[in-house]
N, CA, C and O of each residue as an XYZ file, in Angstrom:
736
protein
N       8.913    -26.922     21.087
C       8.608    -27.617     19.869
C       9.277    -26.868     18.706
O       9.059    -25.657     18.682
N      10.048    -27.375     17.744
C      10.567    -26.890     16.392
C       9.500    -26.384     15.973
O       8.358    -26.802     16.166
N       9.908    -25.257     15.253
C       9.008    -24.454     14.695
C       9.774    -23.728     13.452
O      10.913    -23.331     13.695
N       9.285    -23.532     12.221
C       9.449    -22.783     10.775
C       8.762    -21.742     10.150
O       7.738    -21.334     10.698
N       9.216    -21.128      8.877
C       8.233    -20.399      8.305
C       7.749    -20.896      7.152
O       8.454    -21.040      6.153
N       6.440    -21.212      7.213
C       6.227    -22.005      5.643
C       6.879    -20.714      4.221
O       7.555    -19.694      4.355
N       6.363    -21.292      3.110
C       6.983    -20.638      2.028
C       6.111    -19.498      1.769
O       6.452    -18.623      0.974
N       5.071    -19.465      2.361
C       4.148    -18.307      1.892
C       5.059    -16.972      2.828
O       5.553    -15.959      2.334
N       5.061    -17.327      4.078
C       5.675    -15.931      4.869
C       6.706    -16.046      5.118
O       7.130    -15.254      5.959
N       7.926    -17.331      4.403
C       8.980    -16.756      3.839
C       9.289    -15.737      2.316
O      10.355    -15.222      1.980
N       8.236    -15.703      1.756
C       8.185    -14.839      0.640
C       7.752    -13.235      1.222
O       8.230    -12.117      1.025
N       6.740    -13.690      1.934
C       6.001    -12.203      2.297
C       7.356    -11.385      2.915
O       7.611    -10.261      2.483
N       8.171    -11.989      3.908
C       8.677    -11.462      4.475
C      10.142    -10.691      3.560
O      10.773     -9.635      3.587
N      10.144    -11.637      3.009
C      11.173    -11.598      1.932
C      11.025    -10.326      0.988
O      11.973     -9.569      0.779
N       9.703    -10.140      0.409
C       9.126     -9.053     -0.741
C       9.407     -7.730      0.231
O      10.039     -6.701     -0.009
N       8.677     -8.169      1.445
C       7.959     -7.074      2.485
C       9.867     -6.104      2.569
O      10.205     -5.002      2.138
N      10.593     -7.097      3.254
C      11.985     -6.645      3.496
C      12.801     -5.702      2.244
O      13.744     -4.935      2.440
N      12.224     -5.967      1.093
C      13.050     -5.777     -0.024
C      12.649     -4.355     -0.364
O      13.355     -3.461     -0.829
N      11.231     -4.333      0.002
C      10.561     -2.511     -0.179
C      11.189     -1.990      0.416
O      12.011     -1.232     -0.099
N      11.089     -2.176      2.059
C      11.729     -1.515      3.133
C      12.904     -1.397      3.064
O      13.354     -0.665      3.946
N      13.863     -1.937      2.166
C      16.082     -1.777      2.656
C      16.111     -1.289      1.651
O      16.606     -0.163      1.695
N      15.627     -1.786      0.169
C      16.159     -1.841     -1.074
C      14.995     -1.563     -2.357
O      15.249     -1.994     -3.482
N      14.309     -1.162     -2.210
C      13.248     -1.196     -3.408
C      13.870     -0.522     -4.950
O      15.004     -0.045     -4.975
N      13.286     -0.540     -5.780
C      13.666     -0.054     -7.207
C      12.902      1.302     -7.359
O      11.710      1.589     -7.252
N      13.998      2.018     -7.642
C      13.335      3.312     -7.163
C      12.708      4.558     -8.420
O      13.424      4.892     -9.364
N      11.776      4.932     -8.287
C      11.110      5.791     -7.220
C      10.247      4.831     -6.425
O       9.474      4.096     -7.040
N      10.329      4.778     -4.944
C       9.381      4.149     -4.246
C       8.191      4.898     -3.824
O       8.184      5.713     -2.902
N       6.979      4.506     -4.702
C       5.605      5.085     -4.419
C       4.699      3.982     -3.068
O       4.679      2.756     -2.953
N       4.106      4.972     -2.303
C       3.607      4.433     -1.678
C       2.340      5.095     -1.536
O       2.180      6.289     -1.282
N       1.111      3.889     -1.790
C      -0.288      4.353     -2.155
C      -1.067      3.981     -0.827
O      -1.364      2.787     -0.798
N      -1.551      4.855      0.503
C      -2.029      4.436      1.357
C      -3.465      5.375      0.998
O      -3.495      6.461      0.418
N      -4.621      4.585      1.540
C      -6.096      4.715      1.542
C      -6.605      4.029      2.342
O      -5.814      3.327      2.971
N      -7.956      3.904      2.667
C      -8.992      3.349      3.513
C      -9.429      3.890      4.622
O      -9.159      5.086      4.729
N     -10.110      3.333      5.629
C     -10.420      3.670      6.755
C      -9.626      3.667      8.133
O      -9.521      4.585      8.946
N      -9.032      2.233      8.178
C      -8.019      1.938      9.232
C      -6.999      2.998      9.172
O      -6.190      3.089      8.248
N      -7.068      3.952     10.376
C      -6.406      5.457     10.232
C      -5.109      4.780     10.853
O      -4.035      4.805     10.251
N      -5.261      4.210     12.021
C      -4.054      3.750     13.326
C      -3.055      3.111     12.580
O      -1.859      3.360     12.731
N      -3.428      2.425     11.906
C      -2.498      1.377     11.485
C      -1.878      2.006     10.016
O      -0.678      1.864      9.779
N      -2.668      2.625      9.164
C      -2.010      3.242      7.964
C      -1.271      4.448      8.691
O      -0.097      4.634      8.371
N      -1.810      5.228      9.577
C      -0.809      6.366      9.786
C       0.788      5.699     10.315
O       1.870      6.259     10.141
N       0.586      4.511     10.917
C       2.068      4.105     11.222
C       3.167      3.897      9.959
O       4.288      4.404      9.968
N       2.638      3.061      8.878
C       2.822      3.130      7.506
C       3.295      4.173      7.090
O       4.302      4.115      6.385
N       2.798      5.226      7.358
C       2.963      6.819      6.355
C       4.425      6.858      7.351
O       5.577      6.627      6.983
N       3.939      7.226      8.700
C       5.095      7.618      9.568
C       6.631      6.750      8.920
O       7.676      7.324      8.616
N       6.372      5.292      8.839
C       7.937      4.653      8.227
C       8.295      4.834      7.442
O       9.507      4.998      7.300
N       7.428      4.908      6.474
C       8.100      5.479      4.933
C       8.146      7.034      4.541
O       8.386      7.530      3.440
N       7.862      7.631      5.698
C       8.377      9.431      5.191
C      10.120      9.633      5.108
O      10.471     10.789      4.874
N      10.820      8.984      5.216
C      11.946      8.878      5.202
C      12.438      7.700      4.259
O      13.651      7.748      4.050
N      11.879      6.827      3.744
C      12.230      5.687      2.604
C      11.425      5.744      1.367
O      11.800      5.141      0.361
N      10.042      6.627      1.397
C       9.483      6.368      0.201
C       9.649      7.666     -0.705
O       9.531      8.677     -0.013
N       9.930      7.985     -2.280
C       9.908      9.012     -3.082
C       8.944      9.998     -3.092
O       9.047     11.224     -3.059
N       7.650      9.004     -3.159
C       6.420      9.542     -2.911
C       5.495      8.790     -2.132
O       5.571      7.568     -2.000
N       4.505      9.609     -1.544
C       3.286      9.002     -0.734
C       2.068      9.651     -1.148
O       1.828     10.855     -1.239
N       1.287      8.580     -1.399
C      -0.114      9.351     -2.390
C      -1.115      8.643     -1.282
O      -1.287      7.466     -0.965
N      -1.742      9.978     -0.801
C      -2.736      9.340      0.594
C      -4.570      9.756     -0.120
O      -4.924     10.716     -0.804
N      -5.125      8.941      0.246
C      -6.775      9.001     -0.065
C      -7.308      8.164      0.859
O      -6.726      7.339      1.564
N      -8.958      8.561      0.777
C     -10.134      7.689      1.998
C      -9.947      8.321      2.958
O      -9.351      9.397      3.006
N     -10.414      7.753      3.813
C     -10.846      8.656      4.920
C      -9.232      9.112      6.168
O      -9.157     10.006      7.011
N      -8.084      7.951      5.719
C      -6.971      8.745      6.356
C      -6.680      9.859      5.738
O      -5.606     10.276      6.172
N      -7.158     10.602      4.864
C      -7.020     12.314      4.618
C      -6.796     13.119      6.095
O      -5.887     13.858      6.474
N      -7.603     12.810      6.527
C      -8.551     13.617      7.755
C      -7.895     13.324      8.967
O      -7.883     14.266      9.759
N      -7.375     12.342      9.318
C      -6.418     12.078     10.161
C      -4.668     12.284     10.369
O      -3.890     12.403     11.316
N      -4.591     12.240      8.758
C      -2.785     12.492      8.953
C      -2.352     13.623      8.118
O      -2.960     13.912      7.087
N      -1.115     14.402      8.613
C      -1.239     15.727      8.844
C       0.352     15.715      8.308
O       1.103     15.431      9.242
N       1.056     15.951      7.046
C       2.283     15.991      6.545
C       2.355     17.131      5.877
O       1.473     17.667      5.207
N       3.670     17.556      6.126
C       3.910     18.949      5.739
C       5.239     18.409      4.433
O       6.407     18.662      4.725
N       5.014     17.862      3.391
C       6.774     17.578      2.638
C       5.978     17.457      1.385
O       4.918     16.872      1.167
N       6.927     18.311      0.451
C       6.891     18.159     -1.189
C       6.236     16.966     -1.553
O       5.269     17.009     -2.314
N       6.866     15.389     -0.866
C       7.095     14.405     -1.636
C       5.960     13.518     -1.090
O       6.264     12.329     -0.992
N       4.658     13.873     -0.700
C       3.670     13.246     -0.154
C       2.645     14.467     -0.818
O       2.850     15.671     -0.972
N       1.361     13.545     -1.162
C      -0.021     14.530     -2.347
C      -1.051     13.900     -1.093
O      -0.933     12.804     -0.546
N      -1.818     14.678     -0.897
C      -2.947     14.125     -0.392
C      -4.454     14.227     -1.686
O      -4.380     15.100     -2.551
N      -5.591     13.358     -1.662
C      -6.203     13.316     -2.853
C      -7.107     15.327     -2.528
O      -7.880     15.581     -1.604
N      -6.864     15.842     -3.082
C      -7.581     16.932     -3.063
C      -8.903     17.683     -3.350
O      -9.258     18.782     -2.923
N      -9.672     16.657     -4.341
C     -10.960     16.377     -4.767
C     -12.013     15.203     -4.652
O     -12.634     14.692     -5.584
N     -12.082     14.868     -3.238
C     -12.219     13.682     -3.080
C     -13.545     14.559     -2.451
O     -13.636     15.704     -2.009
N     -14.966     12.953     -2.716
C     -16.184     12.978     -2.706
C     -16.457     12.703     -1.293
O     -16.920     11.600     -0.999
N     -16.155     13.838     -0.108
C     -16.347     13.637      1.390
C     -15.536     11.471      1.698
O     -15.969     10.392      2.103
N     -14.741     11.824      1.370
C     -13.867     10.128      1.275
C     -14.724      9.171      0.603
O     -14.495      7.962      0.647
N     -15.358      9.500      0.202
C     -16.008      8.312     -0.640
C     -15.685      7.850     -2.394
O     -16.261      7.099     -3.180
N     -14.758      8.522     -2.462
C     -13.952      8.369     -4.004
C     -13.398      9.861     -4.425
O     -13.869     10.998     -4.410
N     -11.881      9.128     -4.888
C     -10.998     10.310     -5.593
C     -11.615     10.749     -6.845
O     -12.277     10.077     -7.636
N     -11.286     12.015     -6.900
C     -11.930     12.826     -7.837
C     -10.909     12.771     -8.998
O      -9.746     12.420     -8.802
N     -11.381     13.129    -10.212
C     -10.188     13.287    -11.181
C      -9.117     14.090    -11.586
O      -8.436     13.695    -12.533
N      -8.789     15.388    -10.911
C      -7.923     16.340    -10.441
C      -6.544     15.422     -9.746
O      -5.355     15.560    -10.032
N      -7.192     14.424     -8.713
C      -6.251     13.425     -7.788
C      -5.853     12.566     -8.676
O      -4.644     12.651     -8.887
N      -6.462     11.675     -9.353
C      -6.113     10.670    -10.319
C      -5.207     10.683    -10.857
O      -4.274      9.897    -10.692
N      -5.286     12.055    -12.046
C      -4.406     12.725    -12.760
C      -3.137     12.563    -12.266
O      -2.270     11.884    -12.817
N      -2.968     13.350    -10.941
C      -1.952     13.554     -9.951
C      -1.132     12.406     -9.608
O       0.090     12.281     -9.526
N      -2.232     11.478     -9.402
C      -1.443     10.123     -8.962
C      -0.914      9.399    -10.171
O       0.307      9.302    -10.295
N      -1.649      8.928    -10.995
C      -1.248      8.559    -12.133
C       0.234      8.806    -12.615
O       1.194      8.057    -12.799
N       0.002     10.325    -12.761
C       1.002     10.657    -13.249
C       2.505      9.925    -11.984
O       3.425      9.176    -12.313
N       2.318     10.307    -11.076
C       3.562      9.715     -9.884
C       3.602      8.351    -11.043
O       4.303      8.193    -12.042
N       2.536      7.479    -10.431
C       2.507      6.295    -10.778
C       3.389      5.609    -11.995
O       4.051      4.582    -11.843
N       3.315      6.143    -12.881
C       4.142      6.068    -14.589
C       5.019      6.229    -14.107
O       5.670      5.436    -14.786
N       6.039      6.790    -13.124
C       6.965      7.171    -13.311
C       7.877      6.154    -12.116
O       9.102      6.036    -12.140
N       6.884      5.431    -11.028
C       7.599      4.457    -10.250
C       7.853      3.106    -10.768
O       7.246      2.435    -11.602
N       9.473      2.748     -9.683
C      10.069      1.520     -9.805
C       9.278      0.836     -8.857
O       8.373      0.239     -9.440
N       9.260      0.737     -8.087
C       8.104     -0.036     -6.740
C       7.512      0.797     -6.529
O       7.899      1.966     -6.521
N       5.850      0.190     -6.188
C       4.463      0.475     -6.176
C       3.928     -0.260     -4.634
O       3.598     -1.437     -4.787
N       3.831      0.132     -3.558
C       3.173     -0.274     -2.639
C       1.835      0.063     -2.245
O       1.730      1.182     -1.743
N       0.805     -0.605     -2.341
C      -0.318     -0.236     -2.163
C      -1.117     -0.361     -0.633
O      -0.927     -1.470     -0.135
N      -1.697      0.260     -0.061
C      -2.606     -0.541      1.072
C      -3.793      0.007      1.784
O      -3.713      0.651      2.830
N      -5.105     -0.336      1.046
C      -5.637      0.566      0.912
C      -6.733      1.099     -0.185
O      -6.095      1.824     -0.948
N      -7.407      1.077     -0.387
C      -8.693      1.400     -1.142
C      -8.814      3.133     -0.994
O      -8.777      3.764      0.063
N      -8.961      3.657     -2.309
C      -8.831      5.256     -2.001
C     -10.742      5.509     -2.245
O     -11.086      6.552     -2.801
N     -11.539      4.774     -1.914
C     -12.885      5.254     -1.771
C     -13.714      4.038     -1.353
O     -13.363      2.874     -1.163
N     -14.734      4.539     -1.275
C     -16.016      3.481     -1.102
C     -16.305      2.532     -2.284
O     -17.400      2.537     -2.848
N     -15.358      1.773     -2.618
C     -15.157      1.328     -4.366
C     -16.273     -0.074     -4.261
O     -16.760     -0.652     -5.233
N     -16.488     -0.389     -2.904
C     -18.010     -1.443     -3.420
C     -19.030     -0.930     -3.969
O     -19.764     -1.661     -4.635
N     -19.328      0.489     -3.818
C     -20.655      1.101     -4.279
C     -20.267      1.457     -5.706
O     -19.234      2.097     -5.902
N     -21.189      1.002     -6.895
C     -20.521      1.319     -8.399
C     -20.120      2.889     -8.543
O     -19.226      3.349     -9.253
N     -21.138      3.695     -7.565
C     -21.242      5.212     -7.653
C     -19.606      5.833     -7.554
O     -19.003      6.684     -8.208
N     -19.251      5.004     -6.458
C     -17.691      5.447     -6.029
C     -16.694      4.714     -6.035
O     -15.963      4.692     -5.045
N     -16.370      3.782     -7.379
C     -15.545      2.948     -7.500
C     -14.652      3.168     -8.631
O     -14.001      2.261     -9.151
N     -14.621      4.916     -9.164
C     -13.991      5.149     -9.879
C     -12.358      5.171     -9.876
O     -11.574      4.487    -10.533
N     -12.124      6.170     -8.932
C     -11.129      6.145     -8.672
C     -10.458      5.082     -7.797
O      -9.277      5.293     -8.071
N     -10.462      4.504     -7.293
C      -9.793      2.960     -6.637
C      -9.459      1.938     -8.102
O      -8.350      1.495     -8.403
N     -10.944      1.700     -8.986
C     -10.196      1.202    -10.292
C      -9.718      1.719    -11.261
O      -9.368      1.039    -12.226
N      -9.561      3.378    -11.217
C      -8.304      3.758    -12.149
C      -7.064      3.765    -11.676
O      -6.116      3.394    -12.368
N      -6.915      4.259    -10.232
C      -5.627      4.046     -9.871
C      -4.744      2.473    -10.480
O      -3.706      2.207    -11.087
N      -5.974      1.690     -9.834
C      -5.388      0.052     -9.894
C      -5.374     -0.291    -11.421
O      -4.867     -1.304    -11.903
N      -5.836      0.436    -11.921
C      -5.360      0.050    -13.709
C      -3.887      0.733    -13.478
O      -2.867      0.043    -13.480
N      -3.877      1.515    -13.367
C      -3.058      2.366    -13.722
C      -1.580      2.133    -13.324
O      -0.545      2.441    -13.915
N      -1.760      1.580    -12.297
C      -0.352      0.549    -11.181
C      -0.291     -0.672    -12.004
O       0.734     -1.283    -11.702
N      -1.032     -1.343    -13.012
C      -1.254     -2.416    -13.518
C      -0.383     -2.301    -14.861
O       0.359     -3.198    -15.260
N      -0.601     -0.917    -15.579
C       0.022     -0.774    -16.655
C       1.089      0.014    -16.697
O       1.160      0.703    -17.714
N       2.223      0.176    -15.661
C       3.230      0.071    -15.140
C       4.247     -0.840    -15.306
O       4.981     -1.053    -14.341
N       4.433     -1.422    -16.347
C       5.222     -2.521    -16.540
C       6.311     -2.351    -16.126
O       6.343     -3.409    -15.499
N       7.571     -1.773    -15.867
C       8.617     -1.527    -15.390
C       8.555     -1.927    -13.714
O       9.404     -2.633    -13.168
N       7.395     -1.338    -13.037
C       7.443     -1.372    -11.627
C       7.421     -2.723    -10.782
O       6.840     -3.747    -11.141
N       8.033     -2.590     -9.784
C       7.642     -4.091     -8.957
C       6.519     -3.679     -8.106
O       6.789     -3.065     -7.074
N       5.054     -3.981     -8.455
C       4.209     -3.844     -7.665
C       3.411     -4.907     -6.313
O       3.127     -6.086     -6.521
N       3.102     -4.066     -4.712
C       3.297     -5.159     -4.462
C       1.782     -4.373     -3.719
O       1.482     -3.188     -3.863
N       1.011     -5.385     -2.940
C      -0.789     -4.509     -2.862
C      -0.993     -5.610     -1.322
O      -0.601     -6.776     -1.364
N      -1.485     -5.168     -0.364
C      -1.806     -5.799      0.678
C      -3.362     -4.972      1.558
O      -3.631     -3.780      1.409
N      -4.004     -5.721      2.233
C      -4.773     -5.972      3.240
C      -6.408     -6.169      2.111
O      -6.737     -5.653      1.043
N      -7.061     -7.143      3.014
C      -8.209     -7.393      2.776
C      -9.095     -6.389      1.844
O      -9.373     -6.857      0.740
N      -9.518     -5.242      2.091
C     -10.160     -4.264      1.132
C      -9.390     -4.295     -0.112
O      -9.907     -4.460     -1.217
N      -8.030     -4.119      0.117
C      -7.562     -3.788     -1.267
C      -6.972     -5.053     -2.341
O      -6.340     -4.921     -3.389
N      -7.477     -6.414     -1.590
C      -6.976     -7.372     -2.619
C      -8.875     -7.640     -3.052
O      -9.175     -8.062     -4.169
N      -9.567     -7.436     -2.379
C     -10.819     -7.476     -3.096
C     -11.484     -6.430     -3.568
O     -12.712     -6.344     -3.578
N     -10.393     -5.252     -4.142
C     -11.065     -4.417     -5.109
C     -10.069     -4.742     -6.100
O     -10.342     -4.505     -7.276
N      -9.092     -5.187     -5.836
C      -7.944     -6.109     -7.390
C      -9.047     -7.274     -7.814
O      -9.388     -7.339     -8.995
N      -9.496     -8.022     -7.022
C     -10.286     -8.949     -7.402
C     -11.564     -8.821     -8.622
O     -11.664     -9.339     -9.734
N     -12.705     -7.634     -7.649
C     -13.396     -6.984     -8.304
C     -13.308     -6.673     -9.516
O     -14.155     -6.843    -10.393
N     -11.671     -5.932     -9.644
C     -11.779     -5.256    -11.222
C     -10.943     -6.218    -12.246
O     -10.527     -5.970    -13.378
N     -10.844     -7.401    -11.454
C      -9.687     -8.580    -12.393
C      -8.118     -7.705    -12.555
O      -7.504     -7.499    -13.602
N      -7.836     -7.399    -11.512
C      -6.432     -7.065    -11.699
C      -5.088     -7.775    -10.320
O      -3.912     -7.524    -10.057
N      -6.246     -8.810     -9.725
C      -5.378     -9.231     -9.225
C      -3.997     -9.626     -9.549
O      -3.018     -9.170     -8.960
N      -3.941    -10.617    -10.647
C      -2.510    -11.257    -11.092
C      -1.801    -10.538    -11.619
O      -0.649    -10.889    -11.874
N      -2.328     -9.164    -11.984
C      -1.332     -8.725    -12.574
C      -0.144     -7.557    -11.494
O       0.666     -6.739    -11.930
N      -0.369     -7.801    -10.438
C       0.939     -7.379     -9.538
C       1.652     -8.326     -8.637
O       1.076     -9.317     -8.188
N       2.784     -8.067     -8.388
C       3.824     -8.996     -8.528
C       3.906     -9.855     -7.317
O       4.446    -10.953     -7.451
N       3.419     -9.489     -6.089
C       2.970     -9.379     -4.762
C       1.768     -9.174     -4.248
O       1.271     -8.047     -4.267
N       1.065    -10.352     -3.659
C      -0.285     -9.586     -2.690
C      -0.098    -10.243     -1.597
O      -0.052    -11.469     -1.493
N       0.040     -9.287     -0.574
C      -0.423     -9.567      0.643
C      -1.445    -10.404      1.220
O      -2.371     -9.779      1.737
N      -1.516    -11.805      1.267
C      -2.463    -11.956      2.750
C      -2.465    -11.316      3.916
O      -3.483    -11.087      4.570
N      -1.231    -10.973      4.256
C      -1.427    -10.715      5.523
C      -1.839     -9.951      6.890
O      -1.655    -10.043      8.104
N      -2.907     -8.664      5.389
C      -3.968     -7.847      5.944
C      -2.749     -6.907      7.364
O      -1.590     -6.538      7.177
N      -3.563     -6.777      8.639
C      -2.503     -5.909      9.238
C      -1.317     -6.567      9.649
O      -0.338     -5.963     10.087
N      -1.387     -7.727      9.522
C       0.315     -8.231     10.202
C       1.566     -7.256      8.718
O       2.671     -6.761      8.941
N       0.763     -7.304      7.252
C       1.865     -6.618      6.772
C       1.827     -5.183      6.648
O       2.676     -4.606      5.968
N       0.678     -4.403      7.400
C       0.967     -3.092      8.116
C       1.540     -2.930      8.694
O       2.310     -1.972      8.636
N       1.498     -3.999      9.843
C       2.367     -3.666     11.108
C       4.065     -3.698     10.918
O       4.879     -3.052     11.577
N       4.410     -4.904      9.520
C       5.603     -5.227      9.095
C       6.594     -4.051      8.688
O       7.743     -3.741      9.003
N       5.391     -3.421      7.646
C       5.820     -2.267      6.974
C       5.791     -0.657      8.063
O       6.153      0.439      7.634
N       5.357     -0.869      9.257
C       5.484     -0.004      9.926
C       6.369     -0.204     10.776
O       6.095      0.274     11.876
N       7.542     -0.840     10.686
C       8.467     -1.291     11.385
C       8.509     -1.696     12.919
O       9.381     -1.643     13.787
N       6.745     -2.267     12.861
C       7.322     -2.898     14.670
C       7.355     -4.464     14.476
O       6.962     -5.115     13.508
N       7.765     -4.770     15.317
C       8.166     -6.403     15.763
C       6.871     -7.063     16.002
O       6.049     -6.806     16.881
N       6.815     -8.170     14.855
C       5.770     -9.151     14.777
C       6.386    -10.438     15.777
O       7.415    -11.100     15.646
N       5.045    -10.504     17.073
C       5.588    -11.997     18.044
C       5.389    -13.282     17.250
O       5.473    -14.336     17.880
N       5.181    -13.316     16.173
C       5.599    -14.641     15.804
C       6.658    -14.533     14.578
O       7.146    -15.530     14.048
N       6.852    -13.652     14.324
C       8.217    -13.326     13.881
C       9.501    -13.671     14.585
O      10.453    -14.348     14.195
N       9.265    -12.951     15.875
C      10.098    -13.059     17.260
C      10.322    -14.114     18.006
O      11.270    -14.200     18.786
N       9.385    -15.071     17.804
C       9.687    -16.805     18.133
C       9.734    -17.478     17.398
O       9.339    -18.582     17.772
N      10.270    -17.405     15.666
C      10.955    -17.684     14.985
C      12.204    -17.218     14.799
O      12.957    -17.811     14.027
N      12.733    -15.734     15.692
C      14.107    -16.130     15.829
C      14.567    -14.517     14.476
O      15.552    -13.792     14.332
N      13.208    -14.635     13.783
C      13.740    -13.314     13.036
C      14.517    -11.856     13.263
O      15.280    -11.224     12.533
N      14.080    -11.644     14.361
C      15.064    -10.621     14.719
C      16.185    -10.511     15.443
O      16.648     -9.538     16.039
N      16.534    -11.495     15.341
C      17.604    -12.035     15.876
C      18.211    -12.167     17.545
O      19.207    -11.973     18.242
N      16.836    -12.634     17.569
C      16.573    -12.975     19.286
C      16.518    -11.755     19.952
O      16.524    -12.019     21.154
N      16.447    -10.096     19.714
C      16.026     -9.231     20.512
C      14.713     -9.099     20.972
O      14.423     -8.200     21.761
């Protein structure tokens, strides 16, 4: 049966591709949350494509990088929110990037107690005007939601882990029976 890509995941794929070959650089990449497996693949692809990597939440504890150009949050509330020592830190990266990839919640940001740092970062990627910002998986488009900062980045992901898995460079099967990779 003929088969296509509607316009939504011809865009995704499109944005997704443009981080990964070509982004506007410095390429920051903001990974957080819980899902360790799937963000550590993330970290692993972009230690070689991204400027910087700013890691928080509970993948602290799991991934283990030894390079200048990656911060892990250093004052963080047992993973339950970045402290302001980290903020600072990130922030500062932040001002200074061309693309902004997000994925990832850097605390327990449903609880008001620990939702500091997840909505300063996300201000803070917000008032970035220069950057092409682009924010994916479920937690982290409903803490954009939460703090009303959805629209204001340029890109959001639906596609939760299919655009982990994208950005971690393995081969999506319905990618692959559309012919995207060029029939390998």
């Amino acid at each position: 049966m003929p088969s296509g890509a509607g316009f939504l995941l011809e865009k995704e794929i499109e944005v997704l591709s443009q981080v990964l070959e070509n982004p506007k650089r410095p390429l920051v990449v903001i990974v957080g949350g819980a899902k360790i497996e799937s963000k550590a693949k993330v970290i692993d692809n972009f230690l070689d494509k991204a400027d910087q990597i700013l890691i928080g939440g509970k993948i602290t504890q799991a991934v283990k990088i030894n390079s200048s150009r990656d911060y892990f949050a250093i004052d963080d509330n047992k993973n339950l929110d970045i402290g302001p020592e980290t903020i600072k830190i990130f922030s500062n990266i932040i001002r200074k990037a061309g693309t902004i990839v997000w994925a990832g919640p850097l605390g327990c940001f449903e609880k008001p107690l620990y939702q500091k740092g997840t909505r300063e970062i996300a201000q803070e990627i917000t008032k970035n005007k220069k950057a092409f910002k682009v924010a994916g998986g479920g937690d982290t488009i409903f803490a954009l939601v939460k703090f009303g900062l959805r629209d204001k980045f340029d890109h959001v992901s639906t596609g939760g882990g299919a655009m982990l898995s994208f950005l971690s460079g393995e081969k999506l099967p319905g990618l692959e029976a559309l012919g995207y990779y060029g029939g390998n």
